[in-house]
C-alpha positions as CSV (number, residue, x, y, z in Angstrom):
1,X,24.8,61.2,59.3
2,X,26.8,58.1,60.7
3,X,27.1,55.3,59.3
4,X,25.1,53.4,62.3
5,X,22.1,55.5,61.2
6,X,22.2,54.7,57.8
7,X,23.0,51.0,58.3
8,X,20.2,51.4,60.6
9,X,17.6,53.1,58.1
10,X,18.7,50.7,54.9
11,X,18.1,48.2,57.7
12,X,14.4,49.2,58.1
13,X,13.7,49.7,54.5
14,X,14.8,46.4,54.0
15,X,12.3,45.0,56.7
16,X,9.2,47.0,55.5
17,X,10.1,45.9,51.7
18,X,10.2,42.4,53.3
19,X,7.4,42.8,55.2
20,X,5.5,44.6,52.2
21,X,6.5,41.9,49.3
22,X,5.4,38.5,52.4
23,X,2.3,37.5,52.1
24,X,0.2,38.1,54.9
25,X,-2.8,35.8,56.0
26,X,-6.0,37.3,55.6
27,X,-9.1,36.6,57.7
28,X,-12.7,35.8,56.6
29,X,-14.0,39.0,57.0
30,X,-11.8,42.5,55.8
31,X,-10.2,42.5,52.2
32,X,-11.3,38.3,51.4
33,X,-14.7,39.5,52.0
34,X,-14.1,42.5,49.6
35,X,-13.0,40.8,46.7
36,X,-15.9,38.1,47.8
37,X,-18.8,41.1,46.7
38,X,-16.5,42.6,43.9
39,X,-16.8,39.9,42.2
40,X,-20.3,39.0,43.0
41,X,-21.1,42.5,41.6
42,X,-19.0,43.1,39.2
43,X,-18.6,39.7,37.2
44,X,-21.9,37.8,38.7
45,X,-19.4,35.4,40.4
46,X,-19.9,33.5,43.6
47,X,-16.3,33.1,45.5
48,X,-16.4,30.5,48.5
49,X,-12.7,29.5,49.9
50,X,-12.0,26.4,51.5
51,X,-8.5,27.1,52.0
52,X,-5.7,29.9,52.7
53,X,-5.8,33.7,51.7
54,X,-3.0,36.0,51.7
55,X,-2.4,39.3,50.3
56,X,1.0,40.8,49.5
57,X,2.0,44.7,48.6
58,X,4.9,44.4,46.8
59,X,6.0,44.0,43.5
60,X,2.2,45.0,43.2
61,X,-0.8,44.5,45.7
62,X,-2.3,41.3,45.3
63,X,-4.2,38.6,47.2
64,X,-4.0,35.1,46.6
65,X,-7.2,32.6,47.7
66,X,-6.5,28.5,47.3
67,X,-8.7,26.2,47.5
68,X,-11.6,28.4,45.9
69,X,-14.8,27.4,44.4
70,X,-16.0,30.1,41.6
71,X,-19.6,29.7,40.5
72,X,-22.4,31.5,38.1
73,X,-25.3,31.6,39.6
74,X,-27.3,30.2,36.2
75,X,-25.0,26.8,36.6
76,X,-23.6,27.9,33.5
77,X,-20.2,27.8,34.7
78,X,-18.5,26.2,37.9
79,X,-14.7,25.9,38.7
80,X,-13.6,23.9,41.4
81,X,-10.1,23.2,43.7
82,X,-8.7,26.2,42.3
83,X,-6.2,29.0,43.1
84,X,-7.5,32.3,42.7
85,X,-4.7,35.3,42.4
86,X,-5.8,38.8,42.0
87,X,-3.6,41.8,41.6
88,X,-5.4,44.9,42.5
89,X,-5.2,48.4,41.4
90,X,-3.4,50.5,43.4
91,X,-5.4,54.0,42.8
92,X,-9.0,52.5,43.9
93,X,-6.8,50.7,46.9
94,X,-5.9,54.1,48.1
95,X,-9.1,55.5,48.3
96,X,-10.3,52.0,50.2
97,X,-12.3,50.3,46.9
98,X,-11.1,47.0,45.8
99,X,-10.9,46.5,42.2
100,X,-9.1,43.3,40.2
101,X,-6.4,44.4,37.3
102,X,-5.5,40.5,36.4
103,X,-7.4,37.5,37.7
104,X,-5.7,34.0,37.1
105,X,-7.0,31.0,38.1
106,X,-4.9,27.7,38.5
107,X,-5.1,24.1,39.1
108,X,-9.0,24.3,38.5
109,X,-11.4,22.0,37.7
110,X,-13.6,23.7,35.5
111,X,-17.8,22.2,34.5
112,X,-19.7,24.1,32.4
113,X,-22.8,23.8,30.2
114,X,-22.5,25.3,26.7
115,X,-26.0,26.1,26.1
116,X,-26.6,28.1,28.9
117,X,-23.2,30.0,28.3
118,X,-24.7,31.0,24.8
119,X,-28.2,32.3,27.3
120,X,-26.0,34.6,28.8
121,X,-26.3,38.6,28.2
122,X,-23.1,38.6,26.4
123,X,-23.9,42.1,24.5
124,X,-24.9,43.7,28.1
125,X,-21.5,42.3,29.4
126,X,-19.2,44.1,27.3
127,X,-21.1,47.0,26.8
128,X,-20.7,47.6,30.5
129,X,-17.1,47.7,30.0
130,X,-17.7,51.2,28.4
131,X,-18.8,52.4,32.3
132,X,-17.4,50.4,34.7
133,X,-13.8,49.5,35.3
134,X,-13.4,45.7,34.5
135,X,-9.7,43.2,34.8
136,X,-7.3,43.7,31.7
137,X,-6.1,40.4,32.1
138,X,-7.3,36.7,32.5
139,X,-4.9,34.0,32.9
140,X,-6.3,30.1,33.0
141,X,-3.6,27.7,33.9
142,X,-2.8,24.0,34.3
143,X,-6.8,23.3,34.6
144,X,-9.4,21.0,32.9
145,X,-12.7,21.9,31.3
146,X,-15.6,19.4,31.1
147,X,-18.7,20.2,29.3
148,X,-22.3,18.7,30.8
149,X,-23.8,18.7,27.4
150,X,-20.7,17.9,25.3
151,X,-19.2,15.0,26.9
152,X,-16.8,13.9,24.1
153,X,-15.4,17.9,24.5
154,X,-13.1,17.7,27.4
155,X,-10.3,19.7,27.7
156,X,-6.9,19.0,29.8
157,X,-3.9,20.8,30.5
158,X,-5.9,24.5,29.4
159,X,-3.4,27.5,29.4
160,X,-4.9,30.6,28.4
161,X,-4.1,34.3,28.7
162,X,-6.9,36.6,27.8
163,X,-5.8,40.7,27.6
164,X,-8.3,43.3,27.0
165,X,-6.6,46.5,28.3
166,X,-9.4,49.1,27.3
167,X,-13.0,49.2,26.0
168,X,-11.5,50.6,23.1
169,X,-8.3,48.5,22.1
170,X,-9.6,45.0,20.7
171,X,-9.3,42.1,22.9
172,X,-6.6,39.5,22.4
173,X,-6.2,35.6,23.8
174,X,-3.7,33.1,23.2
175,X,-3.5,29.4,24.7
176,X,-3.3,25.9,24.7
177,X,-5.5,22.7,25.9
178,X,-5.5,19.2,25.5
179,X,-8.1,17.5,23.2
180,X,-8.2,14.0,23.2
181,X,-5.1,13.7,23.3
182,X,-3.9,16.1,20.6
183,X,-2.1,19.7,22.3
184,X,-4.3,22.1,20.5
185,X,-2.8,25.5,20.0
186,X,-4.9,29.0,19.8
187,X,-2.2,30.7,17.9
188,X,-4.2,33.9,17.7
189,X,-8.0,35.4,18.5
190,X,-8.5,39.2,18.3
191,X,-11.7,40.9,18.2
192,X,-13.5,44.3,19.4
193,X,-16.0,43.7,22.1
194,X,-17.8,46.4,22.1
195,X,-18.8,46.3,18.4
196,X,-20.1,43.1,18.6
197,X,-22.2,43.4,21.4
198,X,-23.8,46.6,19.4
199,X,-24.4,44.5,16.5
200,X,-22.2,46.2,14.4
201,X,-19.1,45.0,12.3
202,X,-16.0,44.0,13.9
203,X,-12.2,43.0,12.8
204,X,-12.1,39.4,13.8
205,X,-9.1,36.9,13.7
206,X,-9.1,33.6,14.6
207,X,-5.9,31.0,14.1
208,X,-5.8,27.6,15.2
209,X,-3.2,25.0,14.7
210,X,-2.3,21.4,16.0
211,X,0.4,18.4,14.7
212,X,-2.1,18.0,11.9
213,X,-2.6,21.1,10.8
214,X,-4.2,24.5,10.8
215,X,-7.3,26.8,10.6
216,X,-7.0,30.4,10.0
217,X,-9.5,33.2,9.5
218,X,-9.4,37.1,9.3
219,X,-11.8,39.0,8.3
220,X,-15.0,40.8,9.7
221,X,-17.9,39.9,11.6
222,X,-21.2,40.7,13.0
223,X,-23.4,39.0,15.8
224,X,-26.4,38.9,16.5
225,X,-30.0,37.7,15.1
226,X,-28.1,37.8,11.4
227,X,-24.4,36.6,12.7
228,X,-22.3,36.5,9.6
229,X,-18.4,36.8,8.9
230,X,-16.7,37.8,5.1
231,X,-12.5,37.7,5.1
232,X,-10.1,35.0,4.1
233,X,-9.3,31.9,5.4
234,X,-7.1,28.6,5.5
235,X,-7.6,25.2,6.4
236,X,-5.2,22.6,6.3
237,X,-4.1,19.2,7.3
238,X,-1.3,16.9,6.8
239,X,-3.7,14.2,6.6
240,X,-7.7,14.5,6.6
241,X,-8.1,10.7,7.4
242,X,-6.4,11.3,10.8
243,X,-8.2,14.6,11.5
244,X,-11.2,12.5,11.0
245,X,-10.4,9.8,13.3
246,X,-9.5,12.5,16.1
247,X,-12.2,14.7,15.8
248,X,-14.7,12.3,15.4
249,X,-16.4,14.3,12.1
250,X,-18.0,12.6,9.5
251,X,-16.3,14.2,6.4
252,X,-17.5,12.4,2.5
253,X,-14.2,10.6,1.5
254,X,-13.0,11.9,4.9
255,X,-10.5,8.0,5.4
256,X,-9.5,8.1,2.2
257,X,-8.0,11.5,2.2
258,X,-4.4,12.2,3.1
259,X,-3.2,15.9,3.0
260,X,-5.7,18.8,1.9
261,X,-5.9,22.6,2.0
262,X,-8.4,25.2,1.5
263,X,-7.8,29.0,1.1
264,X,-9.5,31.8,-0.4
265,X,-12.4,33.8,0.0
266,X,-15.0,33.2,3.0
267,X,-18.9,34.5,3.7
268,X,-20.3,32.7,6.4
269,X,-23.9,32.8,7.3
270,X,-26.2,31.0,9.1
271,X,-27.2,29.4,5.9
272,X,-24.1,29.2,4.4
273,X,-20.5,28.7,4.4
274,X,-19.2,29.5,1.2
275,X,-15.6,30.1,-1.0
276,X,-16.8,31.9,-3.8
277,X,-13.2,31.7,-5.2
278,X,-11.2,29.1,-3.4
279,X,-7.6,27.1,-4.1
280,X,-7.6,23.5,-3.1
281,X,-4.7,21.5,-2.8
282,X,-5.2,17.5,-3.1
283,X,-1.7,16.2,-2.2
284,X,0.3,17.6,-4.6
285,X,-2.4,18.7,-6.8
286,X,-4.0,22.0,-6.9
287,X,-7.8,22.9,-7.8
288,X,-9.3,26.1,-8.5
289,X,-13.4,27.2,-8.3
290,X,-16.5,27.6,-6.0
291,X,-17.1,25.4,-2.6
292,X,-20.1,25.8,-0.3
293,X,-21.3,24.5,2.7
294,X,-25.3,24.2,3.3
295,X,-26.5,24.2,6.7
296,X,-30.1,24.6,6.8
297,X,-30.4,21.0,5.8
298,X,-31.1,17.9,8.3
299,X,-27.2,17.0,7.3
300,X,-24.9,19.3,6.2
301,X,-24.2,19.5,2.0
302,X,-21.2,20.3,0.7
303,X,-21.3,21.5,-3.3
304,X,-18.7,22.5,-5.2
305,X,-17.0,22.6,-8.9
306,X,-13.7,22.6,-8.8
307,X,-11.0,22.3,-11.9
308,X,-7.3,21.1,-11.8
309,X,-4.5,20.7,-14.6
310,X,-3.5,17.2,-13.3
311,X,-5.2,15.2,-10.5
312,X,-4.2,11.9,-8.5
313,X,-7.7,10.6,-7.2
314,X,-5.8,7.4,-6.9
315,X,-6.7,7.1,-2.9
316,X,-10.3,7.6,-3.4
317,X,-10.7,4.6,-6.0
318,X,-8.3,2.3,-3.8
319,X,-11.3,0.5,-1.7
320,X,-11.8,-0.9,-5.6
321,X,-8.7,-2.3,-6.2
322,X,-9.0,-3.8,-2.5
323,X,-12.1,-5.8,-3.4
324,X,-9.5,-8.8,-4.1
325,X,-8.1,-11.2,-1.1
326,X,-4.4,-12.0,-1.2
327,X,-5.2,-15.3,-2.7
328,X,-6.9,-13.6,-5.9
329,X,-10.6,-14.7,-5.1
330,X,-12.8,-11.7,-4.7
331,X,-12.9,-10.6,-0.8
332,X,-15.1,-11.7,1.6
333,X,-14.6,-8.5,4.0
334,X,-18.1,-6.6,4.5
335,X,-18.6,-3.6,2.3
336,X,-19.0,-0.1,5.1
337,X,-20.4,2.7,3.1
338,X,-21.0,4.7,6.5
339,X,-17.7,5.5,6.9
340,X,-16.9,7.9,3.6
341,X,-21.0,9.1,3.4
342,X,-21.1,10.5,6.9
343,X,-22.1,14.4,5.1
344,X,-23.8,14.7,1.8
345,X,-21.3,16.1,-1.1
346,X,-22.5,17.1,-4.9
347,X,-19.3,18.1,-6.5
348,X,-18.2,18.6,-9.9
349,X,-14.8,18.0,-11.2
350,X,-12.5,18.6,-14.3
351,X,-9.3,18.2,-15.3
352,X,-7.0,18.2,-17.9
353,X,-5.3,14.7,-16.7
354,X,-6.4,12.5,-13.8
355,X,-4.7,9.5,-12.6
356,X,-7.7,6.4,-11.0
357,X,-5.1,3.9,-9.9
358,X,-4.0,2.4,-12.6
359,X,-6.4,4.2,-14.9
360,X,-5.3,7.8,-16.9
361,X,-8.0,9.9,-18.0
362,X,-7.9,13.4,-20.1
363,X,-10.0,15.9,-20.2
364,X,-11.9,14.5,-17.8
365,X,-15.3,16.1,-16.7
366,X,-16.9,14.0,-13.7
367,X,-19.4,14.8,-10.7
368,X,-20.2,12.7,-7.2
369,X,-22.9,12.7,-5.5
370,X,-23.0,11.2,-2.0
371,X,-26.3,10.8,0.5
372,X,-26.3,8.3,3.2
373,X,-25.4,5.4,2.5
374,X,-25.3,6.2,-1.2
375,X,-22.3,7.2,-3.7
376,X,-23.1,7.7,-7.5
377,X,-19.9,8.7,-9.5
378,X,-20.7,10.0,-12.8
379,X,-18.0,10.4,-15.8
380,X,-19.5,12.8,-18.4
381,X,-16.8,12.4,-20.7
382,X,-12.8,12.0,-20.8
383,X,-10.3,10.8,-23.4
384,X,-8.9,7.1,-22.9
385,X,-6.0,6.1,-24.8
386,X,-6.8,7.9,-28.3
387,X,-11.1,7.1,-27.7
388,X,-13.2,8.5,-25.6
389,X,-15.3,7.1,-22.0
390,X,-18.2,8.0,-20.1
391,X,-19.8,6.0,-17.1
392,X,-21.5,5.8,-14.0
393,X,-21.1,3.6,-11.1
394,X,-23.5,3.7,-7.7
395,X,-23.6,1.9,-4.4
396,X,-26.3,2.2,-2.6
397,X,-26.5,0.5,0.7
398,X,-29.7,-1.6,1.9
399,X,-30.0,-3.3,5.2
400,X,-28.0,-5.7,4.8
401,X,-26.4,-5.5,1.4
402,X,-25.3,-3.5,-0.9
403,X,-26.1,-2.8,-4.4
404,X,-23.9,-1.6,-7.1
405,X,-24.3,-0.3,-10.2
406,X,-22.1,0.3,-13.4
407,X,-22.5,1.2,-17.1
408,X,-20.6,2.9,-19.5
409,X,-19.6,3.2,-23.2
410,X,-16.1,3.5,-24.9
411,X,-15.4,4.3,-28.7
412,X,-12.0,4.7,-30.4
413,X,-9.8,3.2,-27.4
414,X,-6.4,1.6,-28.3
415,X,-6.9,-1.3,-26.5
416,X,-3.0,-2.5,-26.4
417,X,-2.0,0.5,-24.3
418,X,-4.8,0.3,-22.0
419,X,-3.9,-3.4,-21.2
420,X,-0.5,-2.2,-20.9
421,X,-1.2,0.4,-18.4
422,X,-3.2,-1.7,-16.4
423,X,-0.7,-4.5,-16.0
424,X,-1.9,-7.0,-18.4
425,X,0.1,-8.4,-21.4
426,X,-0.3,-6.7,-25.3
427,X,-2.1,-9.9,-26.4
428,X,-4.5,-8.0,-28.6
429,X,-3.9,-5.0,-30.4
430,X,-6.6,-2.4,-32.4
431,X,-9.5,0.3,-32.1
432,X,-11.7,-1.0,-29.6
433,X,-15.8,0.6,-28.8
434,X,-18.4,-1.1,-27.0
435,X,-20.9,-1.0,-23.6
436,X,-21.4,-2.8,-20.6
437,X,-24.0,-2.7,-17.5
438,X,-23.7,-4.4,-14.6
439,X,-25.2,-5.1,-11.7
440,X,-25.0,-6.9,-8.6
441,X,-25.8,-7.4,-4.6
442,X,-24.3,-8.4,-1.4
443,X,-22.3,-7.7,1.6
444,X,-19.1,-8.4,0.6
445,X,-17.2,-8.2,-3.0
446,X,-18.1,-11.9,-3.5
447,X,-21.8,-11.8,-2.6
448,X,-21.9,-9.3,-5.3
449,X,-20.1,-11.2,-8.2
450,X,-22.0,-14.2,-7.2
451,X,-25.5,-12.2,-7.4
452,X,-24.3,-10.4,-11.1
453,X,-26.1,-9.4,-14.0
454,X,-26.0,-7.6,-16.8
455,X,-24.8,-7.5,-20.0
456,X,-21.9,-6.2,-22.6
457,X,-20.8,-5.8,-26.1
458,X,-17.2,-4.9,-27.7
459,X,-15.8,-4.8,-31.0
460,X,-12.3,-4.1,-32.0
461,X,-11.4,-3.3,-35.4
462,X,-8.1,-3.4,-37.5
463,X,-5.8,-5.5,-34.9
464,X,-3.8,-8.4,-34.0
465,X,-4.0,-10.5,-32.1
466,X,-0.4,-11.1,-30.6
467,X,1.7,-14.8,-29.8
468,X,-0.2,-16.7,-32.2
469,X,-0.3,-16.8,-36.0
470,X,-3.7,-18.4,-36.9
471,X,-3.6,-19.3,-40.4
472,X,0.4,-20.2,-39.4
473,X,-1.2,-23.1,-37.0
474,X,-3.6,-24.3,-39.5
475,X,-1.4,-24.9,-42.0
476,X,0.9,-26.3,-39.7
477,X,-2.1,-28.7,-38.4
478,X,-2.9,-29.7,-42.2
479,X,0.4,-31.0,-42.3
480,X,1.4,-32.4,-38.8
481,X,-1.8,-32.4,-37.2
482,X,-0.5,-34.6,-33.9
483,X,2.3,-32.9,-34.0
484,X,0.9,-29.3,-34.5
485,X,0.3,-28.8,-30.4
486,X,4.0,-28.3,-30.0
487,X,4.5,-25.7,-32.0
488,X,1.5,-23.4,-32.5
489,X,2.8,-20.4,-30.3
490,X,4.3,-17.1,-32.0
491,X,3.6,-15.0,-34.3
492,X,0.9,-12.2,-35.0
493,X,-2.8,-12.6,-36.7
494,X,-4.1,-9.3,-38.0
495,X,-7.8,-9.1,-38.3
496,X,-10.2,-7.3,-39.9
497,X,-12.9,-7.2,-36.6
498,X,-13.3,-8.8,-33.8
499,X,-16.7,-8.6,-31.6
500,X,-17.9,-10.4,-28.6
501,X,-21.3,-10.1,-26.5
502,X,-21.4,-11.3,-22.7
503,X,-24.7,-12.1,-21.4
504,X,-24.2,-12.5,-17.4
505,X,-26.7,-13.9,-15.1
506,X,-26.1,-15.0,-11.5
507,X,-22.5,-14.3,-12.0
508,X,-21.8,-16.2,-15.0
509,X,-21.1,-15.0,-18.4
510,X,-22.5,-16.6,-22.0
511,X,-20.3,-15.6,-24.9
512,X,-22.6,-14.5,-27.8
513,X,-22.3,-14.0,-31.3
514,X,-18.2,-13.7,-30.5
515,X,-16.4,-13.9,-33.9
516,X,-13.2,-12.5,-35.4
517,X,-12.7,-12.1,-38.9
518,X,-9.3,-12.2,-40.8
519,X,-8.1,-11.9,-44.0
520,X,-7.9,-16.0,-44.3
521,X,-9.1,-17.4,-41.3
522,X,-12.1,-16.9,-39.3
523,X,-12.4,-17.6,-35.7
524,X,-15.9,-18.2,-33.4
525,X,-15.8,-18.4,-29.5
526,X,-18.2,-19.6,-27.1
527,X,-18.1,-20.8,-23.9
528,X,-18.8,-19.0,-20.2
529,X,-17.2,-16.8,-18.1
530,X,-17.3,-16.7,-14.5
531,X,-17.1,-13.6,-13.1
532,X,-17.6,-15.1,-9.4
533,X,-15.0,-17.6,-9.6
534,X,-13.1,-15.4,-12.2
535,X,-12.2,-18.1,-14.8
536,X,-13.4,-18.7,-18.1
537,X,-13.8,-21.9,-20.6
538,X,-14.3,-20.9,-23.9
539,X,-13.6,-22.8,-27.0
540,X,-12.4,-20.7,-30.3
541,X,-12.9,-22.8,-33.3
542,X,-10.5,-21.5,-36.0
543,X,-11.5,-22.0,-40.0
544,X,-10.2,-21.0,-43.4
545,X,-12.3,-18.1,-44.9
546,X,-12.5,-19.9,-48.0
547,X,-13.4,-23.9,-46.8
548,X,-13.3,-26.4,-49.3
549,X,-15.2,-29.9,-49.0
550,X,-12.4,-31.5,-48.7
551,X,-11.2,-29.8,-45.6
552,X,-10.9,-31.3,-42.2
553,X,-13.3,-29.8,-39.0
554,X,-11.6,-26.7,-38.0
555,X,-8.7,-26.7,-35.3
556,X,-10.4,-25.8,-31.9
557,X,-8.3,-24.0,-29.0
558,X,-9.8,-24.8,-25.3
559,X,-9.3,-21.6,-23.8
560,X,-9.8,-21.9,-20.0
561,X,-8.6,-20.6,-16.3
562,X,-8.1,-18.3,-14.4
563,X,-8.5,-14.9,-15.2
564,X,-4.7,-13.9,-14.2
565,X,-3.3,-17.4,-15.8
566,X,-5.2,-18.4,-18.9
567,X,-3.8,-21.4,-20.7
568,X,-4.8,-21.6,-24.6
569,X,-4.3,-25.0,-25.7
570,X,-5.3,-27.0,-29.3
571,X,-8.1,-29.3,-28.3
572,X,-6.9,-33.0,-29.1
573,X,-10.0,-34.0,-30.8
574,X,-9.3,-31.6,-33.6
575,X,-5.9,-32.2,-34.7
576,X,-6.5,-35.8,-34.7
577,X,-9.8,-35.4,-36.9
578,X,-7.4,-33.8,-39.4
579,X,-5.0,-36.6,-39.4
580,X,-5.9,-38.9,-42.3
581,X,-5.0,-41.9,-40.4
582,X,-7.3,-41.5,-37.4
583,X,-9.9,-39.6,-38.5
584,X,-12.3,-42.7,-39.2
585,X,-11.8,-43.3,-35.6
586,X,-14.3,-40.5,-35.2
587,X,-16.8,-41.3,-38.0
588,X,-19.8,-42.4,-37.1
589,X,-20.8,-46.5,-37.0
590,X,-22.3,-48.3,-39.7
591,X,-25.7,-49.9,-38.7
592,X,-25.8,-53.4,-38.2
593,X,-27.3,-55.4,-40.9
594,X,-31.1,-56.6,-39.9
595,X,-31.5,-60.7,-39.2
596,X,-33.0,-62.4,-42.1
């Protein structure tokens, strides 16, 4: 053969492959019209095209339609302005039958109505893939979804591929789409069709994962009128509080939370989500026990009991330590409940330490129980610096207020390192027990201070009282009475006990029956404490334990202030009074002698 005749034939080859891989325009009628009624019959879809169609042989047959508009008849689905490829299948082809191997749709704009997606005849949809011949492959690109009935749901920039090869092989989809704002990864779902449309168990996978963080389950499930799913799972986030804001869930403590996971065991009914054994991580604090999630109730409840070695709940008590304004006055910003009781939570907690801001707990055993617009935080018992404390505080939010409530009693504390660890000075040192109960209403921190009442008691046993000597200063003001104000500071007064009751009404505090006893001196207080303008002006008048007639009026200390710069000071009165020379200065006057 020359080499004209194969030049020649390679020459022809070439033009047929050309011809064979170009796409050629189709008409309305002919193959358009075929895949038209394919998939009208085969997948209940209504095609119309608005704009070109071609079809290509090579690499593999397919046809390409833009401009389409793809419908369900029941207005359950509708995709608009899209681009509709097909490749066909070769052997029906042959024998003159179109059928669709891959179907990918582009540039749509998808609209869609999740309830009536859920009416469909799902089960009688994949069971048919047992008979008839259906694509292996779906491919959704560069397209939007919006939802008529879930308007906040829109999806942008949705890239999924969808491959079921055979009614017997599971079917497998991996994607991405845009959700407000956040690229939203499907990292993995796998799942077999056909046993899930015949109610019966099926291997199911499911992995999601954003910047935030990730949800993962694997396991099996079953559909149905008893749907229900038992595997593993985990959830996590690099930070709850914005998972919150983005997903727009109302989560109990959901702002105040920054990283979390949950993983362990999962049953999921329509009752019931539950983690009959479960590992949560808090930060960098890990929990072990039981969660649940209730939802047959109007709102869902999430209950739980949970136990850690150590725990850092310091986030979740920080809206306390916030209740102050820069300039040290109690702040006037409104108190929002709504935003940490959005669902109902009754957990309980242990742990073997716990950090509360500033506040360290052991052996602490604690529940919280949270309704709308209602937190009540119960502390069943923990070990405070060598004693013991158990309280409860509630908020409970009215219509235009709220109302809080504390009480609580302590026994054996060592009240020098608990000032210490909360930042104030040693100036007392001993075995403190006692009780308060509080209680107060408002709309802001101040409201609530101003509109206090309540009541408490606290005794302290076998201290000091640190930076003054007591019995030092009144021997020092027996001797040098106007003088004795310069030098009464230093020094250390132990005492036997020391007690004090607060009376507080309208947010202003009556010292009752407050006493300490030494060994040689004795010292009484009273005065008010307000717990609204947080100051106090108390006067402690300071005797010997063994008074003699002949002894001056006892040295009196005004005590007054604010609560974060108390001045102690000898009153003026009382140093003078023990000065021989001016003390009939104070005496009272004789009575003038009556007229003859």
């Amino acid at each position: 053969m020359s080499r004209r005749v194969v030049f020649l034939i390679a020459l022809a080859v070439l033009v047929l492959l050309g011809a064979a891989s170009a796409p050629w325009t189709l008409t309305p009628g002919g193959l358009s019209a075929a895949v038209t009624e394919h998939l009208r019959d085969r997948y209940g879809l209504e095609l119309a095209v608005g704009g070109r169609s071609t079809f290509a042989l090579l690499p593999t047959p397919r046809v390409k339609f833009e401009g389409v508009t793809l419908s369900v008849p029941t207005q359950s689905l509708k995709a608009d302005k899209a681009t509709l490829r097909g490749e066909l299948r070769i052997l029906p082809l042959l024998f003159g039958r179109i059928e669709l191997g891959e179907v990918a749709l582009s540039d749509a704009s998808v609209t869609a109505s999740a309830n009536a997606l859920r009416s469909l005849d799902w089960s009688g949809f994949f069971k048919d893939r047992e008979n008839e011949t259906y694509a292996r492959r779906l491919v959704i690109a560069t397209s939007s979804v919006q939802w008529s009935d879930l308007p906040e749901a829109e999806l942008r920039d949705v890239n999924i591929l969808v491959n079921w090869s055979d009614a017997e092989d599971p079917l497998y989809a991996v994607g991405s789409a845009v959700w407000r704002g956040e690229k939203v990864m499907v990292d993995q779902v796998s799942f077999d069709p056909l046993r899930l449309a015949s109610n019966e168990l099926s291997p199911l996978a499911l992995s999601l994962s954003a910047g935030f963080g990730r949800i993962a389950f694997q396991g099996e499930a079953q559909f149905g009128a008893d749907p229900r799913f038992t595997g593993q799972s985990l959830i996590s986030t690099t930070s709850l509080r914005d998972f919150v804001r983005w997903s727009g869930l109302s989560l109990p403590f959901g702002p105040l939370t920054q990283a979390i996971s949950i993983e362990g065991d999962l049953s999921i009914n329509r009752r019931r989500i539950s983690w009959p054994s479960v590992a949560v991580t808090l930060g960098a604090d890990k929990l072990d026990g039981t969660l649940s999630v209730r939802l047959d109730m109007d709102r869902p409840v999430i209950a739980g009991t949970l136990a850690a070695g150590a725990i850092n709940l310091s986030d979740f008590v920080q809206p306390l330590t916030q209740t102050r304004a820069g300039s040290g006055a109690w702040s006037d910003e409104l108190i929002n409940l709504s935003q940490v009781t959005g669902s109902d939570l009754d957990l309980r907690l242990s742990a073997s330490k716990a950090q509360l801001g500033r506040v360290r707990l052991g052996d602490m055993a604690a529940s919280i129980l949270v309704r709308p617009g209602r937190i009540e935080a119960s502390l069943g018992r923990a070990d405070f610096h060598d004693g013991t404390l158990k309280g409860r505080l509630a908020l409970i939010a009215q219509e235009s207020s709220i109302d809080v409530k504390s009480q609580g009693v302590f026994d054996g504390v060592n009240i020098a390192t608990f000032l210490s660890d909360i930042g104030q000075p040693r100036w007392i040192t001993g075995i403190a027990q006692g009780q308060f109960a509080f209680e107060g209403s408002g709309a802001t921190p101040a409201e609530v201070m101003r509109q206090s009442q309540g009541r408490s008691s606290v005794t302290v046993k076998q201290g000091e009282l640190v930076g003054i000597a007591l019995n030092d200063a009144l021997k020092r003001a027996e001797k040098r009475p106007l003088s004795a104000s310069l030098s009464w500071k230093g020094g250390r007064t132990p005492f036997d006990q020391a007690q004090a009751q607060l009376t507080v009404n309208d947010g202003v505090g009556e010292l009752v029956e407050a006493r300490l006893n030494a060994p040689s001196v004795s010292t009484s207080l009273h005065g008010r404490v307000s717990l609204a303008e947080r100051s106090l002006q108390v006067k402690a008048e300071v005797s010997p334990m063994t008074p003699s007639p002949s002894l001056a009026p006892a040295l009196v200390f005004d005590v007054s202030g604010g609560w974060d710069d108390i001045a102690i000071t000898p009153e003026a009165r009382s140093l003078i009074e023990r000065s021989g020379a001016a003390r009939p200065l104070f005496r009272p006057e004789a009575p003038l002698a009556t007229a003859q």
